[in-house]
N, C-alpha and C positions, 0 to 999 in steps of 0.2 A: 731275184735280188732283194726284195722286200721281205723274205724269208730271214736272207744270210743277214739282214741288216739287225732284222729283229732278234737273233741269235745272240748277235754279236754286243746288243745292247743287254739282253739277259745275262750274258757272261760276265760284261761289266760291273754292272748291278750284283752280283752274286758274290765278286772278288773283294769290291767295295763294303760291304759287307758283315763279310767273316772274317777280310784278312787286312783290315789295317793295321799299321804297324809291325805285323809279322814279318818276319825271313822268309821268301817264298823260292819253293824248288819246280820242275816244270819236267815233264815228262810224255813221253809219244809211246804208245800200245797199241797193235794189232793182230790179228786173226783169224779165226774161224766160226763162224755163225752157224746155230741149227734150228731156225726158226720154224715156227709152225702158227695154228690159228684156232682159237680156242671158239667152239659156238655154242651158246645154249639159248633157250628160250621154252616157253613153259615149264615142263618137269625136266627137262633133258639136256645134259650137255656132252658135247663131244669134240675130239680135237683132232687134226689132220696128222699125216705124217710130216714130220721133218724135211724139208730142202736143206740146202747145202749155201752159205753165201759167207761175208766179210764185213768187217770192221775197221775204222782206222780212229782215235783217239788222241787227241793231243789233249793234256792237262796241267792244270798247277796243282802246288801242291804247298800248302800253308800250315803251319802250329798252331790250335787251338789251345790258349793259355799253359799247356806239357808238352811235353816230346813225345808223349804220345796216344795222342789225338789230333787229328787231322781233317781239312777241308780241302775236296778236291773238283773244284769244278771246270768243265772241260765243253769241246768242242767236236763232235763225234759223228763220220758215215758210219750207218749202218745198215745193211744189207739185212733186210727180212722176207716175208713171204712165207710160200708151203710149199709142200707134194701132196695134190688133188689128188692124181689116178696114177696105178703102178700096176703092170701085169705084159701079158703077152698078147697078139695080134695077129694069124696066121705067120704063127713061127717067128716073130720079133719083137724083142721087148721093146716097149716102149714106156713112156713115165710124163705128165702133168706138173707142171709148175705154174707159180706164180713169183715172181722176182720183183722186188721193191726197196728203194734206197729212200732214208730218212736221211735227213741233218739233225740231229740232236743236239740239247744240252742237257747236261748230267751235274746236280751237283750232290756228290756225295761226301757223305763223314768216313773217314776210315779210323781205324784203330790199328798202334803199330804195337809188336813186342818183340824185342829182340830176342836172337836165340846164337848166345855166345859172341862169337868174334867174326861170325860168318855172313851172317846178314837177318834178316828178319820176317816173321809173319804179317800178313794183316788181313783186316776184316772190315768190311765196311757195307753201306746201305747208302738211298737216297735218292730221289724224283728226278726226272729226263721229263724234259716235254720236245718233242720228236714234231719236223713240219716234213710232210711228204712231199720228194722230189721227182719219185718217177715211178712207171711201174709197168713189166711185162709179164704175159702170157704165154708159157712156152710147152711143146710138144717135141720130146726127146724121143729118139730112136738108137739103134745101135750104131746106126752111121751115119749117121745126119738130126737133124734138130730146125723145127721150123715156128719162128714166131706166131702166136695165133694174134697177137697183137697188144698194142699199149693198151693201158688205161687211164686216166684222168682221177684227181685227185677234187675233193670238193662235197659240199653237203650236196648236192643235187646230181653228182657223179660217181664213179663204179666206188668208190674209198674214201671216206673223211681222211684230210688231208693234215690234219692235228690231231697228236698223240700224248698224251701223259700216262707217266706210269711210273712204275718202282725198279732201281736196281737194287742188285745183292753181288758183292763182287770180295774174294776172298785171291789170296796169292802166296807168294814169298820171293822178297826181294833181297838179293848180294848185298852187299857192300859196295863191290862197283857197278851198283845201280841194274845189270839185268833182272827181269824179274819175269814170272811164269805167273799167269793171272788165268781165274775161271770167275763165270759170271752168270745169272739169269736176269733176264727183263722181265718183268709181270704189267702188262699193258691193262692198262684201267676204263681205258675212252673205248667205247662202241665206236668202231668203223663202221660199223651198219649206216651209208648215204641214207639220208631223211626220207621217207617212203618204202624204206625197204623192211619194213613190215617189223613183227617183234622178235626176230632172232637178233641176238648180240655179240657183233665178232671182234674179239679183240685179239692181240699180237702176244706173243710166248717166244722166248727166243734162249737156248744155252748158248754162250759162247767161250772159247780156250784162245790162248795165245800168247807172244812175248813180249817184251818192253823193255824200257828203259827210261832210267829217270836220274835227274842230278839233286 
């Protein structure tokens, strides 16, 4: 609850803002997540494979002094995580995950340009700071799937449990407001829990999907 309040206080502050006195529009986007988990430390870095997870965003969407130039800051699960291990097992595949939902906030600048009478492109950027809600362990098979178990969120536990980092989020939206959105998150904050020596693991994530906006 202390999370969602603090979100919600961010979100306020951010509208207050950028968007006084503007016309504001408000829109809902969701998805497909391809998170993974970036680690380096001394000379070396390397990143996992890709899982599989989800998105949901609700946002506004405000005029910075043109019509085209925009502030969009929003309220957003996001499903991230990885795929640790992938291979075979006495003749059955099997696969490693890790599965982890964020509440985020986002607030990004977008850039709109039209294209004719049909609807428009845009392109935008802009910081998320992400508070961690949950997170499992999972061991897949071809016919069954068994939790290896939760984790805990916290400097002294499996995952720091606060996240900032950067989006990049690019699309094209109708006229009647549908729009086809792609995105990357670039996570900035070490999850490495305090103790967990000098590797540095932060969050990567592509994601697609559709939306709608008034």
């Amino acid at each position: 609850m202390k999370k969602l309040v603090l979100a919600i206080a961010m979100l306020g502050v951010s509208i207050g803002a950028f968007a006084q006195g503007q016309p504001m529009g408000f829109g809902i986007k969701a998805g497909v997540n391809f998170p993974k988990y970036n680690f380096s430390g001394g000379n070396t870095t390397m990143e996992t494979d890709a899982s599989t997870n989800f998105h949901v965003t609700a946002f506004l969407d405000a005029p910075i002094f043109t019509d085209y130039l925009y502030v969009q800051p929003g309220l957003s699960l996001q499903g991230k995580g990885a795929k640790f291990a992938e291979g075979s097992f006495f003749g059955e595949d099997y696969r490693v995950t890790q599965n982890t939902m964020w509440l985020e906030v986002p607030v990004n600048i977008v850039a709109k340009a039209p294209t004719g009478q049909a609807g428009h492109i845009f392109v935008g950027a802009g910081p998320y700071l992400g508070f961690g809600l949950s997170g499992k362990n999972k061991l897949s098979g071809e016919d069954s799937s068994t939790d290896l178990g939760d984790f805990k969120f916290g400097n002294d536990e499996d995952q720091k449990g606060l996240d900032f980092g950067l989006n990049f989020i690019a699309g094209y939206q109708l006229n009647s407001g549908l729009m086809i959105h792609g995105g990357y998150g670039l996570g900035l904050t070490n999850l490495t829990p305090d103790g967990g020596g000098d590797v540095k693991q932060t969050n990567r994530v592509w994601t697609i999907g559709l939306g709608f906006a008034l």
